[in-house]
C-alpha positions as a Python dict, from the first residue, in 0.01 Angstrom:
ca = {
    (1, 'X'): (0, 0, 0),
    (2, 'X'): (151, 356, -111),
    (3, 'X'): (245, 581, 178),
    (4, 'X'): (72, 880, 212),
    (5, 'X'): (181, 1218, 23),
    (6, 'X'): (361, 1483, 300),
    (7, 'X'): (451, 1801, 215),
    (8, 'X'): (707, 1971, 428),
    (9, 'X'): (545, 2254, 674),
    (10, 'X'): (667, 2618, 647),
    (11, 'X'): (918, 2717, 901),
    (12, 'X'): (632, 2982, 1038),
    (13, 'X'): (372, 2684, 1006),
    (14, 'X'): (597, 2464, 1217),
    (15, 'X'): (654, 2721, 1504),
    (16, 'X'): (266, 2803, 1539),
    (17, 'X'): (266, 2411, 1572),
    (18, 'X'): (487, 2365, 1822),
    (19, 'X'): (289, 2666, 2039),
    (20, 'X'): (55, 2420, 2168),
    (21, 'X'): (-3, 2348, 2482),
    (22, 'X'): (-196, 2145, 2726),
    (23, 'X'): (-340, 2504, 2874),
    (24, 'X'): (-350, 2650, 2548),
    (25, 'X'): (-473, 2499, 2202),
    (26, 'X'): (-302, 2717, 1903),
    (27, 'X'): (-674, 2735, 1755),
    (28, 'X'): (-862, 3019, 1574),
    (29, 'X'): (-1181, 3025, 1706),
    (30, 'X'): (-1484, 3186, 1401),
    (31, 'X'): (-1838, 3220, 1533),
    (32, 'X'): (-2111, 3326, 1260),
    (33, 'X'): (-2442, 3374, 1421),
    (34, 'X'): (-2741, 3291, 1157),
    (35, 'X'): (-3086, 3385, 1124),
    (36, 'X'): (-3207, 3026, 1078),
    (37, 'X'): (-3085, 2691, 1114),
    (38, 'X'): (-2948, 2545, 808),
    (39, 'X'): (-3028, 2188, 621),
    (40, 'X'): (-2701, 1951, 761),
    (41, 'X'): (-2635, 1796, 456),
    (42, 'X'): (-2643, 2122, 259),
    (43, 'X'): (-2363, 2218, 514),
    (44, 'X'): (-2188, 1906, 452),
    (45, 'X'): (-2173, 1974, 91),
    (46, 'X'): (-2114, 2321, 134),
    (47, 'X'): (-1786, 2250, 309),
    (48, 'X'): (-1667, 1949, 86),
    (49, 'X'): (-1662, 2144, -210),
    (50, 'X'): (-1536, 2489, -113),
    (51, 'X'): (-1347, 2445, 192),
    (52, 'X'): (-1148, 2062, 167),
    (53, 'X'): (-1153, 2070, -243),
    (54, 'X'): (-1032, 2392, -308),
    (55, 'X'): (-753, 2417, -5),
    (56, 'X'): (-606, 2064, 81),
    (57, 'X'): (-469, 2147, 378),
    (58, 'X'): (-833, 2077, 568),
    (59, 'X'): (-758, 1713, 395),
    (60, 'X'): (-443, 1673, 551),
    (61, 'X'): (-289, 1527, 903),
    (62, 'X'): (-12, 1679, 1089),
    (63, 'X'): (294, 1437, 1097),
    (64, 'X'): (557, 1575, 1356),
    (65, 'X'): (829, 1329, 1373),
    (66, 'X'): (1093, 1357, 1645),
    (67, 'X'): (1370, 1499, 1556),
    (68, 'X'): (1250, 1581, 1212),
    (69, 'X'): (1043, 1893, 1023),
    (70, 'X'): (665, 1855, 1102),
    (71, 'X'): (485, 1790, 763),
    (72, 'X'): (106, 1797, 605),
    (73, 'X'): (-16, 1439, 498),
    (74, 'X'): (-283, 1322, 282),
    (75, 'X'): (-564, 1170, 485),
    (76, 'X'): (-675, 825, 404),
    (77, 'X'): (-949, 775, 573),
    (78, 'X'): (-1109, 1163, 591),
    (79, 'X'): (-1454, 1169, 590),
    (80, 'X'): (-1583, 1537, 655),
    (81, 'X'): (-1869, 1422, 887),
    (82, 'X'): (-1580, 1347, 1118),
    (83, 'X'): (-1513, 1726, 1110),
    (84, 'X'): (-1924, 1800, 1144),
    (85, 'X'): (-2053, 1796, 1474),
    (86, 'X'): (-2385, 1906, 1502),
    (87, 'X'): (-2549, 2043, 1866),
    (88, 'X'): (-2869, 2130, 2022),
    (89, 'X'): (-2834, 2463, 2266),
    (90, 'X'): (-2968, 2440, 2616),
    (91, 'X'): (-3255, 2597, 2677),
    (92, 'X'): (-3311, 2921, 2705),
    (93, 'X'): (-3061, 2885, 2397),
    (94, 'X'): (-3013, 3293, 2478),
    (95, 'X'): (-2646, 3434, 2404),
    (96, 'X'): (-2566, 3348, 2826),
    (97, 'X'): (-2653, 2954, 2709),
    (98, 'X'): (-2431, 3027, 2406),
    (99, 'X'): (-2117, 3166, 2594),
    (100, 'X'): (-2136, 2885, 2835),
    (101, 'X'): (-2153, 2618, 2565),
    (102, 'X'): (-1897, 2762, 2369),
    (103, 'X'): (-1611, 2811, 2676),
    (104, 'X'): (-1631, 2425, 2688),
    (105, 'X'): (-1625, 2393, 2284),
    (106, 'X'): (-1307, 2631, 2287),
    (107, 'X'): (-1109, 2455, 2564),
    (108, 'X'): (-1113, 2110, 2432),
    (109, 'X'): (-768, 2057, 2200),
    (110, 'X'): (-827, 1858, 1823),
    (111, 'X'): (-754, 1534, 1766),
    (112, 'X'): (-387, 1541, 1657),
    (113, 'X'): (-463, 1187, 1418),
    (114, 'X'): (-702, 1413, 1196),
    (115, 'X'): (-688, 1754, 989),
    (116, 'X'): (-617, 2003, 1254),
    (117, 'X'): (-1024, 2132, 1217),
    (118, 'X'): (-1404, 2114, 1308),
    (119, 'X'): (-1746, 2316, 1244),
    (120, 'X'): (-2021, 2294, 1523),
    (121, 'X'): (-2333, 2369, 1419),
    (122, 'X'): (-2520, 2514, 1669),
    (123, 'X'): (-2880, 2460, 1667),
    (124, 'X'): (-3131, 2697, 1877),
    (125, 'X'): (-2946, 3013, 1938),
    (126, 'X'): (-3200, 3322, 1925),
    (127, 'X'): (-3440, 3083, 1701),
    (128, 'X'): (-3172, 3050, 1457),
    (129, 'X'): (-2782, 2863, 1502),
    (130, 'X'): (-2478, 2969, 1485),
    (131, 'X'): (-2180, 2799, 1352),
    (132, 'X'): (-1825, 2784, 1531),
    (133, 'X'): (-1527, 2697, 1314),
    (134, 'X'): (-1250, 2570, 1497),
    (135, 'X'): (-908, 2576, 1287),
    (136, 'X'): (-530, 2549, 1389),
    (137, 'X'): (-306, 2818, 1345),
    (138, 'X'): (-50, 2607, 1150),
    (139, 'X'): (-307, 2591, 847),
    (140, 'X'): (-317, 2946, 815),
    (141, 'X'): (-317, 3299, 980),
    (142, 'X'): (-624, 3516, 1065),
    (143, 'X'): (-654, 3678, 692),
    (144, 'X'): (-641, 3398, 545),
    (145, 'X'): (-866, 3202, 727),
    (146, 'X'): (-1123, 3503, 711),
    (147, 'X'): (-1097, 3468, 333),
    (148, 'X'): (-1145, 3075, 315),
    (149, 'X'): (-1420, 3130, 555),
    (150, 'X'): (-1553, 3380, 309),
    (151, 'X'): (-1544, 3168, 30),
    (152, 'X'): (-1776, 2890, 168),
    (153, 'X'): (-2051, 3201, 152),
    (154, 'X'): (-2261, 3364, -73),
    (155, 'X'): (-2384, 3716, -85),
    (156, 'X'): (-2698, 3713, 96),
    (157, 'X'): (-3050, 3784, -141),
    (158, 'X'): (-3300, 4040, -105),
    (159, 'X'): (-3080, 4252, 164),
    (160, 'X'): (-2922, 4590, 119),
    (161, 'X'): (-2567, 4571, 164),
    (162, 'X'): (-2390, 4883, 315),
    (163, 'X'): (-2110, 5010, 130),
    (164, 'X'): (-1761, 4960, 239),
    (165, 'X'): (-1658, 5264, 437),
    (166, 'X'): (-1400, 5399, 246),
    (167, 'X'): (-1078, 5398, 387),
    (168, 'X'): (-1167, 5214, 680),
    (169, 'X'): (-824, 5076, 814),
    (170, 'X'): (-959, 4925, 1098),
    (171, 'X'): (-750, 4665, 1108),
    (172, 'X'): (-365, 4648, 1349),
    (173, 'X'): (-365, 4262, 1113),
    (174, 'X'): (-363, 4492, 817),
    (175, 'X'): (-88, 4504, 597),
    (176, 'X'): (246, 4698, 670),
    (177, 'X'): (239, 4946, 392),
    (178, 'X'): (604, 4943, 180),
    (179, 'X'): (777, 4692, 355),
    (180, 'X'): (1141, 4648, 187),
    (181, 'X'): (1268, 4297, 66),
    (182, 'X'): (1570, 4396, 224),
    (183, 'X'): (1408, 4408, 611),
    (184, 'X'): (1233, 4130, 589),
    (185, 'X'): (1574, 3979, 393),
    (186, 'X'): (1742, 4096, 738),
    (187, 'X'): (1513, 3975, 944),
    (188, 'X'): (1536, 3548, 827),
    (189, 'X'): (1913, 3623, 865),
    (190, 'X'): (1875, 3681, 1233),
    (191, 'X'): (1648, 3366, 1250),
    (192, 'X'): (1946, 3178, 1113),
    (193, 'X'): (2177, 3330, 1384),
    (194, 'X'): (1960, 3318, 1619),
    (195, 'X'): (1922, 2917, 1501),
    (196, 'X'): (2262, 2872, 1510),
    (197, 'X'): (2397, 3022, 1839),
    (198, 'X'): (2057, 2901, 1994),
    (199, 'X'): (2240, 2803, 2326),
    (200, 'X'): (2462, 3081, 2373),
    (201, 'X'): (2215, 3315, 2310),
    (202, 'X'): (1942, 3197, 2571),
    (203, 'X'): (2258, 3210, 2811),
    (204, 'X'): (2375, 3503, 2730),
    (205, 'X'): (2096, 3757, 2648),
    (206, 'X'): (2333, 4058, 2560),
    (207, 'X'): (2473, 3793, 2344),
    (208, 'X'): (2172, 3797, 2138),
    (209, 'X'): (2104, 4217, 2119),
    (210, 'X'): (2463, 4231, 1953),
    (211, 'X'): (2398, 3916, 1708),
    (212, 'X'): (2081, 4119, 1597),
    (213, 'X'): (2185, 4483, 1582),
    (214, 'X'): (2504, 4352, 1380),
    (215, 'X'): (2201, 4139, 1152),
    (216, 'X'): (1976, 4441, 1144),
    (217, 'X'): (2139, 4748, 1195),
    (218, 'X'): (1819, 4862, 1388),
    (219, 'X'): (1931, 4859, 1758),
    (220, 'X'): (1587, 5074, 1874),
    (221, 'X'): (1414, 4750, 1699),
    (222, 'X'): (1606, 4463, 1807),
    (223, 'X'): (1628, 4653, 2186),
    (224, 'X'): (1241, 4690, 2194),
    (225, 'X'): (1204, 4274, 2063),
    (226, 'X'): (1449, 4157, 2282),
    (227, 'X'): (1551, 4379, 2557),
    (228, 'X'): (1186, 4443, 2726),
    (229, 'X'): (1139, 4311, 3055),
    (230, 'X'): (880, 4053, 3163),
    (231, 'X'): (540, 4225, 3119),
    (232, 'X'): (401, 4406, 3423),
    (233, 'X'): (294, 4163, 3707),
    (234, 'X'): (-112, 4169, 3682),
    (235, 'X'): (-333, 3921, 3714),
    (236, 'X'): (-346, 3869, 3347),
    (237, 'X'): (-4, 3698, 3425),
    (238, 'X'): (-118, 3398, 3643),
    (239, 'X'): (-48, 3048, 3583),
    (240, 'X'): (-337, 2940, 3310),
    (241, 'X'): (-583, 2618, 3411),
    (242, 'X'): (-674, 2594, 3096),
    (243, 'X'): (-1033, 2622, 3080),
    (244, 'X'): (-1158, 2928, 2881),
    (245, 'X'): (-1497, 3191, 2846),
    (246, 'X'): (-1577, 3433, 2619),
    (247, 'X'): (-1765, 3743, 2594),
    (248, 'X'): (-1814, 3973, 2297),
    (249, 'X'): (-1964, 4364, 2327),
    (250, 'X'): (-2254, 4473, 2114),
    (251, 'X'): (-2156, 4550, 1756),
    (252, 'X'): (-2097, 4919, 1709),
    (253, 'X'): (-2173, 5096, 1373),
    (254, 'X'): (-1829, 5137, 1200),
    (255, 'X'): (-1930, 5464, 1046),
    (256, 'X'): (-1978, 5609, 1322),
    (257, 'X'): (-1615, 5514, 1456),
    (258, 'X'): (-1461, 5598, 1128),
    (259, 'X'): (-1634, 5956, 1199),
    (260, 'X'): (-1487, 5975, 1525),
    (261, 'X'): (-1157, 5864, 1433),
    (262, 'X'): (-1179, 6178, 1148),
    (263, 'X'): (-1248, 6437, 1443),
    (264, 'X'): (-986, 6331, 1625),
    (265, 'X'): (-720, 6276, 1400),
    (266, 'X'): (-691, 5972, 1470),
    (267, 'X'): (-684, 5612, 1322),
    (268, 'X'): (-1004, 5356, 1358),
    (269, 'X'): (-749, 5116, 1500),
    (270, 'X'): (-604, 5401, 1749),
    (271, 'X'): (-953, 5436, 1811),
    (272, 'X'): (-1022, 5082, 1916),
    (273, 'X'): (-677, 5034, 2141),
    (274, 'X'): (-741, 5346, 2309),
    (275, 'X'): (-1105, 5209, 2412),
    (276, 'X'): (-931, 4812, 2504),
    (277, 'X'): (-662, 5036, 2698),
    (278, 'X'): (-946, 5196, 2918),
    (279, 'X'): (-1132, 4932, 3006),
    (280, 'X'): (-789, 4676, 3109),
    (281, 'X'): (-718, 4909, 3356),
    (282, 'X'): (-1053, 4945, 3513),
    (283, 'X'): (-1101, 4586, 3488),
    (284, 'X'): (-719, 4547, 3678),
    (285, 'X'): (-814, 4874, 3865),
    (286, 'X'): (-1099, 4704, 4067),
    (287, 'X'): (-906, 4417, 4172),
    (288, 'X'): (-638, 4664, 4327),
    (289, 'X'): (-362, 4624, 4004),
    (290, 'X'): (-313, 4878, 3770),
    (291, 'X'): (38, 4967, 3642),
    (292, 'X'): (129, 5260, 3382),
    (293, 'X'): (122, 5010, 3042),
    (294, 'X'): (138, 4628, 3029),
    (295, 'X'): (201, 4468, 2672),
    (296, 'X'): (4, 4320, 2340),
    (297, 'X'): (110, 4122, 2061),
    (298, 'X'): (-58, 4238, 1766),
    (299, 'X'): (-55, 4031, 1449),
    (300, 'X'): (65, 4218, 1128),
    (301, 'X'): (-3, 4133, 807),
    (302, 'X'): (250, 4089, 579),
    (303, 'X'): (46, 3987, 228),
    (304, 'X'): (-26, 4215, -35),
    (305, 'X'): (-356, 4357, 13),
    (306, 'X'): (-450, 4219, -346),
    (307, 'X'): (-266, 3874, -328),
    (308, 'X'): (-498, 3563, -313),
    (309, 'X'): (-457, 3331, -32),
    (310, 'X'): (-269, 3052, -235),
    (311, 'X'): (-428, 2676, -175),
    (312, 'X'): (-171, 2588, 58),
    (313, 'X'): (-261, 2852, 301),
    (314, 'X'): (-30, 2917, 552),
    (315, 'X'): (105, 3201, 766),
    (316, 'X'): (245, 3547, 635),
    (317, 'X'): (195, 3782, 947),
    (318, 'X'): (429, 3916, 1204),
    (319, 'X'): (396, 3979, 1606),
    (320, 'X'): (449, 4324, 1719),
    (321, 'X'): (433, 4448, 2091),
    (322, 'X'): (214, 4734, 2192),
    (323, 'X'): (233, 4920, 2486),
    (324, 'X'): (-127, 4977, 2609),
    (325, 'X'): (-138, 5287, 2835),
    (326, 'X'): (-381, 5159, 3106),
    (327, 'X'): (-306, 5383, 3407),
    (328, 'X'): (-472, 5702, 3548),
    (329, 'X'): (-513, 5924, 3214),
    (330, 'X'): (-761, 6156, 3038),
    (331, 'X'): (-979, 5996, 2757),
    (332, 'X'): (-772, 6236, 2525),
    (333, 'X'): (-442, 6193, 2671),
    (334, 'X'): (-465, 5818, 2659),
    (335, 'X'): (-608, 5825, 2289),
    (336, 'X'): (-223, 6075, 2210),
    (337, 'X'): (-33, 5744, 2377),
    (338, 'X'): (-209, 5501, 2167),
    (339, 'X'): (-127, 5688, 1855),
    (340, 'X'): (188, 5811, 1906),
    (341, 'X'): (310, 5463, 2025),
    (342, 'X'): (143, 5260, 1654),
    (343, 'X'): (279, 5582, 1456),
    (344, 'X'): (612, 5443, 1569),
    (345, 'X'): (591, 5089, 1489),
    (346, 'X'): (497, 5180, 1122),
    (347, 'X'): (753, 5371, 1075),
    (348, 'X'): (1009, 5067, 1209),
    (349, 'X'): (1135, 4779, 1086),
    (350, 'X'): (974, 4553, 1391),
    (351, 'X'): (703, 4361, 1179),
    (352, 'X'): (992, 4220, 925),
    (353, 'X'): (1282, 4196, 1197),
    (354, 'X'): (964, 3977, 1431),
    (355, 'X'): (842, 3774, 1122),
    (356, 'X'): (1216, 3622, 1103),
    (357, 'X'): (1201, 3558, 1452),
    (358, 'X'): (894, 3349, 1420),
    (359, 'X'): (1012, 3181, 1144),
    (360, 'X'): (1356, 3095, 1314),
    (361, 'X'): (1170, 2949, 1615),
    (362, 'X'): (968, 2729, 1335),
    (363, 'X'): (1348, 2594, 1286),
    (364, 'X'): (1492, 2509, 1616),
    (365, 'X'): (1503, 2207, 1784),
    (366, 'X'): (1200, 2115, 2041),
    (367, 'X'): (1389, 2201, 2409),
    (368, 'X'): (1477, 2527, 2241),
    (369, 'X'): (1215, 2616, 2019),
    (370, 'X'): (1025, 2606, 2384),
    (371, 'X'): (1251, 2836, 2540),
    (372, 'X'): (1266, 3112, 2282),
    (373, 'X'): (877, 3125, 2260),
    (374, 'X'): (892, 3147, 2659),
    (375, 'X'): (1143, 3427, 2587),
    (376, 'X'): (865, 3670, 2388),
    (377, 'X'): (541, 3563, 2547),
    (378, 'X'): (713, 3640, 2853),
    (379, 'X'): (705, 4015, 2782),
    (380, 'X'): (318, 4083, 2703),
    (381, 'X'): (-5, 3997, 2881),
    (382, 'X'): (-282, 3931, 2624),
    (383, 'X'): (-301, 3908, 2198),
    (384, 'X'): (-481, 4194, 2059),
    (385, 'X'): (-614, 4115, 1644),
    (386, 'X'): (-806, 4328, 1435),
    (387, 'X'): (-911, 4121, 1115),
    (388, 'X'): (-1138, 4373, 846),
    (389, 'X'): (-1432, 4102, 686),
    (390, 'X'): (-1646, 4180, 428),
    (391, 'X'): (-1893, 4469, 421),
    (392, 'X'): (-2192, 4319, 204),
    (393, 'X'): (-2421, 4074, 403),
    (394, 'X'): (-2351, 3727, 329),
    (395, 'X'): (-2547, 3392, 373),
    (396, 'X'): (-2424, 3036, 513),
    (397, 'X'): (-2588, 2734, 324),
    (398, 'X'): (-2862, 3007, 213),
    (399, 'X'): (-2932, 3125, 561),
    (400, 'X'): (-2819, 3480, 598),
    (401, 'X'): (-2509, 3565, 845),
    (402, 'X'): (-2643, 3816, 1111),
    (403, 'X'): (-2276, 3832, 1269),
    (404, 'X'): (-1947, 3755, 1301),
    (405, 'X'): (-1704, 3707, 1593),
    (406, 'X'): (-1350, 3596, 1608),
    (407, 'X'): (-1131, 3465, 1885),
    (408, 'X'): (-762, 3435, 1803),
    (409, 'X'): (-551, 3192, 2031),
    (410, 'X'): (-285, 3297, 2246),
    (411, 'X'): (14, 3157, 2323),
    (412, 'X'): (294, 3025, 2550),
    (413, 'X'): (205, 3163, 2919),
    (414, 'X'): (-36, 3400, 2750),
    (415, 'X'): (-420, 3347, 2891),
    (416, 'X'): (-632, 3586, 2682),
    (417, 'X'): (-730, 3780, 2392),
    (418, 'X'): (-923, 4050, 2225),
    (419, 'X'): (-1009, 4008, 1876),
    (420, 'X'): (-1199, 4268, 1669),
    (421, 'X'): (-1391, 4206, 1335),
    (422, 'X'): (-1574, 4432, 1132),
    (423, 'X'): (-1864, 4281, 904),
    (424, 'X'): (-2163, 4429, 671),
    (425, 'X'): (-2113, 4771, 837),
    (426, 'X'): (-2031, 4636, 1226),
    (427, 'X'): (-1776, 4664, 1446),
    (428, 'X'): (-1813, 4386, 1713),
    (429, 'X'): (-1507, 4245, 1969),
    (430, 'X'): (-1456, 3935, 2151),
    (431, 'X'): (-1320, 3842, 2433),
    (432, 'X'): (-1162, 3512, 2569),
    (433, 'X'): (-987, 3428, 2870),
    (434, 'X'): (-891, 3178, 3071),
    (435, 'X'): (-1074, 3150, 3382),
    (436, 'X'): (-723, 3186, 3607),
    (437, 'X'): (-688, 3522, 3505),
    (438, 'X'): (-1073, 3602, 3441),
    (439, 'X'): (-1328, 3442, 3599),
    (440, 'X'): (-1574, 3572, 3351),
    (441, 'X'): (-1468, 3851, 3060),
    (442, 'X'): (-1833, 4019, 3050),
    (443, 'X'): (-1729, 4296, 3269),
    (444, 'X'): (-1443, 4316, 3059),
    (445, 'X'): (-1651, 4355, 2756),
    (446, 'X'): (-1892, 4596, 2921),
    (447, 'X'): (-1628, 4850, 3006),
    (448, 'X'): (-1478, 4836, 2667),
    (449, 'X'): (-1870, 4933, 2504),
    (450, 'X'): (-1885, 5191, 2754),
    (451, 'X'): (-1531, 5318, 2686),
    (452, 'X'): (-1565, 5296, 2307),
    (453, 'X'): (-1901, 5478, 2323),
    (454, 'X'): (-1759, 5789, 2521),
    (455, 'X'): (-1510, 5784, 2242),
    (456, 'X'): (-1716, 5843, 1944),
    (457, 'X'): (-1987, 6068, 2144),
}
């Protein structure tokens, strides 16, 4: 009997791989909630054909040899109704029933002997169903993903679709505008240093500043990736248990941020950060911890804005960290941080200089590929994304798509995440946590609404 076709994993494939843990599952998390509940085998159809045809990689099993580069292998024995899993919602089946349902769907890890993915369809929510797509990060990043996603959808009939603000930027996963060949270039040389002097340069951390500024020529860069400090101790920082809850804020028009952000000179994004900043310190605030700033990852993207999301997939982003100004400040003071503080990371090198560090990691042998992922989660507290959807209403097995929410995973000893999505006109954010840090994020999200709403008043 023939073996099975692999195909090596990408070095940045391999390293979002390797991120897993027992407390935390490398999975994006995609929630559409639907106005009615669509025919099963319709879905089952829908997904064969335009999800596991057209990309392979939803096909495929992982393969992660010892010792050896992880690969993609064809799937004997798939069968997509192995990846189907439909549910009934527990009465009331209100969005409370739906949270709690879907912190124990979001904790559990996938079965590492199949394609790394499932779709729960949710029956009963509101007197529709919702669907939750559960994907690993090694198939793809968060753009990506939105646009497979999109592609198993269909503009939805007899609707008026608002038009695409123009302009609207909303997302910090949004492409780095003009990014030379040369940074990014300089940036996979330092993974290869950084590959090669793994061991000294764990030992020796100053060690590692000099092997990048000499790579990069960017010492403000390379001292901001390498030479922060452990993120601020906050509760945000405790040891993770592993279970998980989510919360998501009522969607907010995204004209009428986009108008804000105009009147205050101001990005959508800076907009959106400024709001998250506000309400993490009144959420630390009432539990007696609030420090100046603690630290985000944000996701860049790195793809052409035009490019199509080749069938392989695959990740093409970078991890920057943001300092979020939570402490005492003035709504307008706070909003001058936020902006002054992204104005500076576009005009760096750091997304190109971080994507070769992720890619290096992707690279290095197990016990250190473990200790250099410690090394950057170690100086932030949560994962901020900010992924733009589509702006015409769409339909799901020809049962229109009322919303969208998005939770991206986290990673080493990080425990929680804000993810934003815009969709048909709609701003709306989620939030997930794990229960060691938050025992439930609806606060969280409540403070953020009111926060963003003072904003754009």
């Amino acid at each position: 009997m023939a073996s099975p076709t692999r195909h090596a994993m990408p070095a940045a494939d391999a390293a979002w791989l390797h991120m897993d843990r027992p407390t935390n599952p490398m999975v994006v998390n995609s929630l559409s909630l639907l106005a009615g509940v669509p025919d099963p085998e319709q879905v089952a159809e829908l997904l064969q054909k335009r999800l596991v045809d057209r990309y392979p990689r939803f096909a495929q099993r992982v393969v992660d040899p010892l010792g050896r580069r992880p690969a993609f292998e064809d799937d004997p024995g798939f069968d997509i109704e192995a990846h189907l899993h439909r549910r009934a919602l527990p009465a009331p089946g209100d969005r409370a029933a739906l949270e709690e349902l879907l912190g124990d769907l979001i904790t559990a890890p996938l079965d590492p002997n199949r394609p790394l993915w499932h779709v729960h369809l949710i029956e009963g929510h509101d007197g529709g169903a919702a669907v939750l797509w559960r994907i690993h990060h090694c198939i793809a990043d968060g753009i990506a993903l939105s646009q497979v996603m999109l592609s198993v959808t269909d503009e939805a009939a007899d609707q008026d679709a608002p038009a695409a603000p123009e302009g609207n930027g909303s997302g910090a996963l949004r492409r780095v505008a003009g990014l030379p060949a040369s940074a990014i270039s300089a940036g996979r040389r330092l993974g290869g240093a950084v590959l090669h002097e793994g061991v000294e340069s764990l030992a020796h951390p100053n060690h590692l500043r000099q092997l990048a500024s000499g790579a990069l020529r960017d010492t403000a860069t390379v001292a901001k990736l390498l030479g922060s400090p452990t993120d601020a101790s906050t509760a945000l920082r405790s040891p993770l248990s592993g279970t998980r809850r989510v919360a998501w804020v009522a969607p907010f028009e995204l004209a009428a941020i986009k108008d804000a952000s105009h009147r205050r000179r101001v990005t959508i994004n800076d907009l959106l950060l400024t709001a998250l900043s506000a309400a993490l310190g009144e959420t630390l605030g009432a539990v007696g911890e609030r420090p100046e700033a603690i630290h985000a990852m944000v996701p860049f993207n790195l793809r052409s804005a035009d490019e199509p999301v080749p069938a392989e997939l695959g990740n093409d982003f970078a991890l920057i960290l943001l300092e979020l100004p939570i402490g005492e400040l003035a709504p307008a003071d706070r909003l001058r941080e936020v902006n002054s503080r992204m104005e500076a990371i576009k005009d760096s090198n750091e997304a190109p200089i971080a994507y070769g560090m992720v890619g290096a990691i992707g690279l290095t042998p197990p016990w250190l590929e473990d200790r250099l992922i410690g090394f950057f989660t170690d100086k932030a507290s949560l994962v901020v994304t900010n992924v733009p959807g589509p702006q015409r209403r769409l339909s799901f097995a020809g049962v229109p798509i009322e919303g969208v929410l998005v939770w991206a995973p986290c990673s080493g000893s990080l425990g929680m995440t804000v993810s934003i999505f815009s969709y048909a006109g709609e701003v709306t954010v989620g939030f997930m946590a794990d229960t060691a840090l938050l025992d439930d994020p609806a606060p969280l999200a409540a403070a953020y609404e009111r926060e963003l709403a003072r904003l754009c008043s």
